[in-house]
N, C-alpha and C positions, 0 to 999 in steps of 0.2 A: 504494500500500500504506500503511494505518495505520502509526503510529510506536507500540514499543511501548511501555506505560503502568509496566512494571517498574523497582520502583527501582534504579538502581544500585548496587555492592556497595561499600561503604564499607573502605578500608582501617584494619589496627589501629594505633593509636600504639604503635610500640615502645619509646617513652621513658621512658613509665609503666611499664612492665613489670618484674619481677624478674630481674637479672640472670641467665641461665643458663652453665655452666660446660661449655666445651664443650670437650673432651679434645685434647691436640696431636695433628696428623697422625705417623702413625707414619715415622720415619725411616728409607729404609734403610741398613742394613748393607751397607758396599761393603769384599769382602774381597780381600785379591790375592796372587797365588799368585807366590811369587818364582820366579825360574825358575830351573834348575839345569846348570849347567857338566861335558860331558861331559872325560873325564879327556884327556891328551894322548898322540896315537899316536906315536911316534918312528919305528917301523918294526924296531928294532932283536929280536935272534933271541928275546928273550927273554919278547916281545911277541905275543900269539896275535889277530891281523889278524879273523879270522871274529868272535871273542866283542868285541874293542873294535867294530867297523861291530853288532853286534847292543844294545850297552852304548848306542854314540851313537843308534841310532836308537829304543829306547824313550824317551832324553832327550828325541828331536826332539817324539816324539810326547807325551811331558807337558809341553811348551814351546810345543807349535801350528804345527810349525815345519811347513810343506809341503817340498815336493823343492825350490824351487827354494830357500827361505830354509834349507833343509839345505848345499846346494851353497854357499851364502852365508854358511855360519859353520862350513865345516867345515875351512878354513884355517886356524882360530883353534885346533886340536883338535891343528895337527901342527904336528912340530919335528922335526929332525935330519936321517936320510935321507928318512924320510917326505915332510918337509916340501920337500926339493930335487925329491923327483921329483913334486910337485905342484905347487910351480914349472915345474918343468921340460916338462908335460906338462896341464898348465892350459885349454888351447886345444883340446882333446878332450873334456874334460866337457862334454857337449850338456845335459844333467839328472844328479840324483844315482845315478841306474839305472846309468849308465857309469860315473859316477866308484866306485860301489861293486863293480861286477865290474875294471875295470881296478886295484882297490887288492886287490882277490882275487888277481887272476894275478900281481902285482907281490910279494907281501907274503907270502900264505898257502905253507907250507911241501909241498910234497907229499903228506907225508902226512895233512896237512887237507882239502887236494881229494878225496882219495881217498874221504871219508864219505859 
């Protein structure tokens, strides 16, 4: 096969040329959401067990917290009786689905169940 006879395409000097001004990459904005602290359950009568488990678990949910990182900070949430009988009974939480009907039957007053 012939060789072809086309010239080559000459590259430009860009040294000579007019400086052109070329805009900064835009940065992003990295914004972070602090995360928020559900109140503490004590247990005590004066304490309504149903609205604190529904109070902590919309927290869980603007925190990103799945069931098992529920079950993993929700010792941080109780004090007093609360907090003994969740010592005391620690070794039953299989996921947060037990621990919230076992802190039902433990906690919520009769006539709570009854709704």
């Amino acid at each position: 096969m012939p060789e072809s006879k086309e010239p080559t395409p000459k590259l430009l000097d860009d040294t000579s040329s007019v400086p052109v001004s070329i805009p900064p990459a835009p940065v992003p904005i990295l914004t972070y959401q602090l995360p928020r602290n559900p109140c503490i359950f004590s247990g005590d009568d004066q304490q309504d067990a149903n609205k604190w488990l529904k109070d902590f678990q919309r927290i869980a949910t603007y925190n990103h917290w799945d069931d098992q990182m529920c079950l993993a900070n929700v010792i941080f949430c109780l004090a007093g009786t609360a907090r003994q009988w969740f010592d005391n009974n620690e070794n039953t939480f299989t996921n947060f689905t037990t621990f919230k009907n076992s802190l039902s039957n433990a906690f919520c007053q009769t006539e709570d169940l009854s709704r």
